[in-house]
C-alpha positions in Angstrom: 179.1 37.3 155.8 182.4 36.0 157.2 183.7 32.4 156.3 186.4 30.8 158.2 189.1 29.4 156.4 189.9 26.4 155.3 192.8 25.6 152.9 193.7 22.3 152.3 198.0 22.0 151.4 198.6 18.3 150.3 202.4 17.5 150.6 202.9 13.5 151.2 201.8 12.7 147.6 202.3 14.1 144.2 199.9 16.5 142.8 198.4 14.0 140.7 197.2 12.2 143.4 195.4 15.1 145.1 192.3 16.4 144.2 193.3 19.1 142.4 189.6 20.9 142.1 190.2 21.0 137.7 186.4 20.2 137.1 184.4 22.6 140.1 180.5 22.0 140.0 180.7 25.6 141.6 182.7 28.5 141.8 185.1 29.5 145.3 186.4 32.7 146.2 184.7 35.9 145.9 182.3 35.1 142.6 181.1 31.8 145.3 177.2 33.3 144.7 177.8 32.5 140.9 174.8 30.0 139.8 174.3 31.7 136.4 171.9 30.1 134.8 171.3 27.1 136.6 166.9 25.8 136.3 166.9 27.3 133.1 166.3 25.8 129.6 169.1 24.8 127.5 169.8 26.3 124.2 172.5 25.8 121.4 173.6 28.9 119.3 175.7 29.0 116.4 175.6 32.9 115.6 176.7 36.1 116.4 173.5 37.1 116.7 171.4 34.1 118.4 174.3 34.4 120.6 173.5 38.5 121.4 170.0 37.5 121.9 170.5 35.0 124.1 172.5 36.0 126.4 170.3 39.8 127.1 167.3 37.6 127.0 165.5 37.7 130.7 165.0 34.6 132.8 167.7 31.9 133.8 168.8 30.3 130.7 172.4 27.7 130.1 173.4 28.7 126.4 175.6 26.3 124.7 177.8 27.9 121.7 178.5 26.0 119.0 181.2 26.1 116.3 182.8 29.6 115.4 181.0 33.3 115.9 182.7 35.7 114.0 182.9 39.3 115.1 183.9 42.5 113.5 184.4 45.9 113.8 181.5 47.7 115.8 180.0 44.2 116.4 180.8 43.8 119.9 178.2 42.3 121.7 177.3 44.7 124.8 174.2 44.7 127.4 173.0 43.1 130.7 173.2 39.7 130.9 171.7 38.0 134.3 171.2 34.3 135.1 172.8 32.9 132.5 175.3 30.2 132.3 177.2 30.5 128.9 179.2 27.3 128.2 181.2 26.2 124.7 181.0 23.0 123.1 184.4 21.6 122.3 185.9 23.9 120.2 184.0 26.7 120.2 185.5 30.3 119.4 184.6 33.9 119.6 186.6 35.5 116.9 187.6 38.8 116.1 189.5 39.9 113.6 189.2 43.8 113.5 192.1 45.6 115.0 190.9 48.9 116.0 189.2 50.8 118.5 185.9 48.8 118.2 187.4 45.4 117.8 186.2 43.8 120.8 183.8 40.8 121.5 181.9 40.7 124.3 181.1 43.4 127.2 178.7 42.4 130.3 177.5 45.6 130.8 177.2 47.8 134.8 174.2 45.7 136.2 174.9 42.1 134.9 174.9 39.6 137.3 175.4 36.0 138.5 176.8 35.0 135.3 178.9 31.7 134.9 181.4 31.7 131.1 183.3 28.5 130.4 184.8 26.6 127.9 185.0 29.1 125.3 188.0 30.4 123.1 188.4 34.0 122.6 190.8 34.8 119.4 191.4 38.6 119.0 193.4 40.3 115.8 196.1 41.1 118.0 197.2 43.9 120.8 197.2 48.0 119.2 197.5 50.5 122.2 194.4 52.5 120.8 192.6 52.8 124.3 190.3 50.1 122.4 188.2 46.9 123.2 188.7 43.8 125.1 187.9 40.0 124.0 186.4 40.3 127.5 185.3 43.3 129.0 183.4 42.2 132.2 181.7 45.4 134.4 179.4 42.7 136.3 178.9 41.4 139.5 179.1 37.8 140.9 180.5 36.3 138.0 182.6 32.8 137.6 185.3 32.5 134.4 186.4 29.1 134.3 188.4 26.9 131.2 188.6 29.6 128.7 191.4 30.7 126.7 191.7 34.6 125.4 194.4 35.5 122.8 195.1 38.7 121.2 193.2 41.4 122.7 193.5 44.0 121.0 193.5 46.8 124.2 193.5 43.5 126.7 192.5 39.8 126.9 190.1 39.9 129.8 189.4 43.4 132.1 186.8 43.8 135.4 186.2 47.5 136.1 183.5 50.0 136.0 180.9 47.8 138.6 182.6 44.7 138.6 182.7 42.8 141.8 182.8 39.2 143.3 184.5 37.4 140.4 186.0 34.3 140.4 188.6 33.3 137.6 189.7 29.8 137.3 191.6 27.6 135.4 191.9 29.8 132.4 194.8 30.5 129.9 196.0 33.5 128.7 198.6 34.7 125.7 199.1 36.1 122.8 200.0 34.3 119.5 200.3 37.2 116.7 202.7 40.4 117.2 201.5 43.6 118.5 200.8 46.6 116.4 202.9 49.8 117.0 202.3 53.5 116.6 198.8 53.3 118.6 197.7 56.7 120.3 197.9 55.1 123.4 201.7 55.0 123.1 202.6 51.8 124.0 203.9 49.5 120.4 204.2 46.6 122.0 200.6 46.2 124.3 200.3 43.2 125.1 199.0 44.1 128.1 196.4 40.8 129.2 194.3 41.4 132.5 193.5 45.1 134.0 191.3 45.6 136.9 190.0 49.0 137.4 190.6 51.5 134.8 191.8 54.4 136.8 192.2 55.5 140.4 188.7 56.7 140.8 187.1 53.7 139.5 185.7 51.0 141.7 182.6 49.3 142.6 180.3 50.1 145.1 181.6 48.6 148.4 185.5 50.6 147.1 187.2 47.5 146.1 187.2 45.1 143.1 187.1 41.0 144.8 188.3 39.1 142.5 190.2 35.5 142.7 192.4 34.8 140.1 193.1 30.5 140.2 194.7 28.0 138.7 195.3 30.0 135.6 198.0 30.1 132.4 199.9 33.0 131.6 201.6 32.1 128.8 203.9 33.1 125.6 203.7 36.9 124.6 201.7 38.2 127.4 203.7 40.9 128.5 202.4 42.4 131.6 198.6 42.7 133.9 198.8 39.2 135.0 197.0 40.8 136.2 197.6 45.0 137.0 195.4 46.2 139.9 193.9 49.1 142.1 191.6 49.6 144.1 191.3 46.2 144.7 191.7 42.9 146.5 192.8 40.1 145.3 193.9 36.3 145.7 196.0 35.0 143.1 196.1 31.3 143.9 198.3 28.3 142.0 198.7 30.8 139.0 201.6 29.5 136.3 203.3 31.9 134.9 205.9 31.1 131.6 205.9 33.9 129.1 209.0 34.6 126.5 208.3 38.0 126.0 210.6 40.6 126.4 210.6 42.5 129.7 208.0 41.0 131.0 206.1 41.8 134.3 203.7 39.5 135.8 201.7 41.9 139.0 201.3 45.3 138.4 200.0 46.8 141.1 198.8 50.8 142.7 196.6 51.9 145.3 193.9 53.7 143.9 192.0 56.1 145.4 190.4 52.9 147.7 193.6 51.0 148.2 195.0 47.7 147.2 195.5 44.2 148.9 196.8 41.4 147.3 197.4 37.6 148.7 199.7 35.4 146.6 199.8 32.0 147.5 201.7 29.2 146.2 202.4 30.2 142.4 204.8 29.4 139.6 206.4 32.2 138.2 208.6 30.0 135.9 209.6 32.6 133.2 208.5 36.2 133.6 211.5 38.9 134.4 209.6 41.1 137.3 207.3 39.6 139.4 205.8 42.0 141.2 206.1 45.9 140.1 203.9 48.1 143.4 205.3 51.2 142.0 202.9 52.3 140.0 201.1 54.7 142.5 200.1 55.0 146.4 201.0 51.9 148.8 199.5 48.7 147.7 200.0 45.8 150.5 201.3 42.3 148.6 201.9 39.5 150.8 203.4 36.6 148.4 203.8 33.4 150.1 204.8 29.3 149.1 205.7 30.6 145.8 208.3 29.6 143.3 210.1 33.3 144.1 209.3 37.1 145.0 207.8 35.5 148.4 207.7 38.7 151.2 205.8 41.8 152.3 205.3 44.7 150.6 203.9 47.8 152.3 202.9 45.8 155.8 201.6 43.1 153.7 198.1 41.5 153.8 196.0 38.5 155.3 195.4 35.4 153.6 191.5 35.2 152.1 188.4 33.4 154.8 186.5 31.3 152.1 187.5 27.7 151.5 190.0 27.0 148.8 192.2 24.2 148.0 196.0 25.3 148.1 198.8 23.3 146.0 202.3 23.5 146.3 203.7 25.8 143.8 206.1 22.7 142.4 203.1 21.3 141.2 201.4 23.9 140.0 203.1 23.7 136.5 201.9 20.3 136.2 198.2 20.9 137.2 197.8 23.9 135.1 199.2 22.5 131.9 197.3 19.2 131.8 194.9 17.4 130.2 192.4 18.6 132.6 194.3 21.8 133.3 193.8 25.8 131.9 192.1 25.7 128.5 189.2 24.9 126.9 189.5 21.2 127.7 185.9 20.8 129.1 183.4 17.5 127.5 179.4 19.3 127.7 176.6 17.0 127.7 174.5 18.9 125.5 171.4 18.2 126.9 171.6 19.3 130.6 175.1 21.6 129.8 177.4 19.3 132.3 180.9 19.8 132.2 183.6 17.1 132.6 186.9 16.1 131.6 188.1 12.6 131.1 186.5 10.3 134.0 186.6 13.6 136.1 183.1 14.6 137.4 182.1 18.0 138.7 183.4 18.3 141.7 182.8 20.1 145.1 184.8 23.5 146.1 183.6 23.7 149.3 184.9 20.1 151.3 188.1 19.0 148.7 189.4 15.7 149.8 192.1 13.5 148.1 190.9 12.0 144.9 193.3 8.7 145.6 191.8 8.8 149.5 195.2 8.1 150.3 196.6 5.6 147.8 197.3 2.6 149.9 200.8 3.2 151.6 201.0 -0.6 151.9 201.6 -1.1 148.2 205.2 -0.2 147.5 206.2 -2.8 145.8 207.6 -2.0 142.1 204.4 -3.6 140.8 202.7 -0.9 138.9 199.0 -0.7 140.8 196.3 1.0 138.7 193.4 3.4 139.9 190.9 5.4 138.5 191.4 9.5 138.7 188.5 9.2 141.5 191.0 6.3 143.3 189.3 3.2 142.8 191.6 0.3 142.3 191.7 -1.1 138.7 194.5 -3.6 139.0 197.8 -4.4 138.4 197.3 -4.5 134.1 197.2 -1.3 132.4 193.3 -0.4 131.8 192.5 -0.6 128.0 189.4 1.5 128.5 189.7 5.0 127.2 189.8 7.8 130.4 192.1 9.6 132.5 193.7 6.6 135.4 196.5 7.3 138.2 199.6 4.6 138.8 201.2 3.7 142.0 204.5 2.0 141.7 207.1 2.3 144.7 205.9 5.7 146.1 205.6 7.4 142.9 202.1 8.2 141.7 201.3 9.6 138.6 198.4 10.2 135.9 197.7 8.4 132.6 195.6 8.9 129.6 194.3 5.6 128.0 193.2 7.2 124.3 
């Protein structure tokens, strides 16, 4: 099904007055069919193993995780998992501490589908090239990944390939925190390696090509390269931030495969990595890298921009989107009886028709008064709001955010 375009690029105000799409009641971009478990029951768990039941169960289910589930070696949790919406209450961790081959936490195995992952922290022991596990190992289809954070993979953070297809990632942070382990038989001592999609040339899904939009998201200190490394795929890396302070880093690794490789950058922050784009890595891949912070050209013909809906930032605002309060992480507030997300005053809100939250902050009011609003642009007055929540300020034509704690 084709879907015009419609990007959205606000430039007369600062980012903080736009509606930058932090809290989406549904996913954009190719894992759009994403419901998850949406009519189903809601459930708590607070095991490792109310957890692996609940997520194979049948039927549509939203499964809140609670506290920390610890995982060790040969416990990763691995099966089908359809119609389910798994979402972590504030604070919650998967945890594994095992660094070997079998020191992963949780694989959606070929045939899961329309499954929706956020708010949850994955903590791994730390990367070993052993040709081992992933925090995240996602062969699925139709999938949304939104306000997690994965550190310390031991083989990666978070990989699609086998049948993976239609994924959207959003608004998610990635790094690593503890030192790698050398001497692995993969050969690599320093593997910290975060996001892989497709494990070789002659894996790919069943249409040839992995769809996956990678959004909003934090690549951050000691991730070394995949951020991500491709084939056989197409991609759209949108408003990614990328600041890492390891050594020789790469941020886009990129070959062909056996199905060929397009890839659309728009509008990101590469802020600290060393190479931003490496396509050498086998066959002609086609990168077009546009509005972004540097690296911005063709490679091999280059490639069209995506046709779903999306809303586009400038990339000198990405770095303040992505990093706050609202930004990549696990910063989501669950109402534990219906599973709805939120942040601050911020309500879910739509992917499909984005719109300035401010609805144009009055252009009128450029006196040096400081005028208050609410993050949804409501006018609050000229006093600062004592009520706790997330507020914007208008004074002269600067606009920025507050937090009243």
């Amino acid at each position: 099904m084709k879907i015009f375009a419609k990007v959205v690029l606000f430039l007369s105000l600062p980012v903080l007055a736009q509606q930058v799409p932090y809290v989406l009641s549904s996913p954009f971009g190719y894992g759009q069919s994403a419901t998850g478990g949406a009519g189903g029951t809601v459930k708590t768990v607070t095991t490792r193993s109310d957890f692996q039941t609940a997520v194979t169960a049948s039927g549509n289910a939203i499964i809140l995780v609670s506290g920390t589930l610890n995982f060790g070696e040969g416990q990763m949790v691995k099966g089908v998992v359809t119609n389910k919406t798994i979402i972590g209450l504030p604070g919650a961790k998967l945890v594994s501490n095992a660094q070997v081959k079998d020191g992963g936490i949780w694989q959606l195995n070929d045939g899961s589908n329309n499954v929706i992952i956020r708010n949850l922290i994955f903590e791994g022991p730390g990367a070993y090239d052993v040709d081992g596990n992933d925090l995240l190992f996602n062969r699925g289809t139709n999938i949304w990944v939104d306000h997690c954070e994965f550190y310390d993979g031991v083989d990666g953070n978070f990989d699609n390939s086998n049948k993976a297809d239609n994924v959207t990632i959003t608004w998610n942070k990635f790094g690593y925190n503890k030192p790698a382990k050398a001497g692995g038989s993969g050969g690599s001592n320093d593997h910290r390696f975060s996001n892989l999609v497709s494990g070789s040339d002659g894996t790919f899904p069943d249409d040839g090509r992995y769809s996956i939009t990678f959004a909003y998201n934090w690549w951050g200190n000691g991730a070394r390269e995949r951020m991500p490394r491709a084939r056989n795929a197409q991609l759209h890396l949108l408003n990614n931030y990328v600041n890492t302070d390891a050594p020789s880093s790469k941020a886009i690794g990129l070959s062909a495969g056996e199905k060929g490789t397009d890839v659309y950058v728009e509008n990101c922050d590469f802020k600290n990595v060393n190479t931003v784009l490496d396509a050498s890595y086998g066959g002609s891949p086609k990168v077009t890298i546009t509005g972004s912070s540097k690296g911005n050209g063709n490679t091999n013909g280059g490639t069209s921009k995506p046709t779903y809906s999306y809303t586009a930032i400038p990339w000198e605002s990405v770095e303040g989107a992505v990093t706050g309060d609202c930004g990549a992480g696990a910063k989501l507030q669950v109402n534990q009886n219906t599973g709805t997300v939120s942040c601050g005053d911020e309500a879910p809100s739509s992917s499909s028709s984005p719109t300035p939250i401010a609805r144009y902050l009055p252009s009128a009011v450029n006196s040096e008064i400081p005028i208050y609003y609410t993050i949804k642009g409501e006018p609050v007055g000229s006093t600062k709001p004592t009520k706790q929540g997330v507020y914007l300020v208008k004074q002269g034509n600067s606009v920025q955010k507050i937090v009243v704690r």
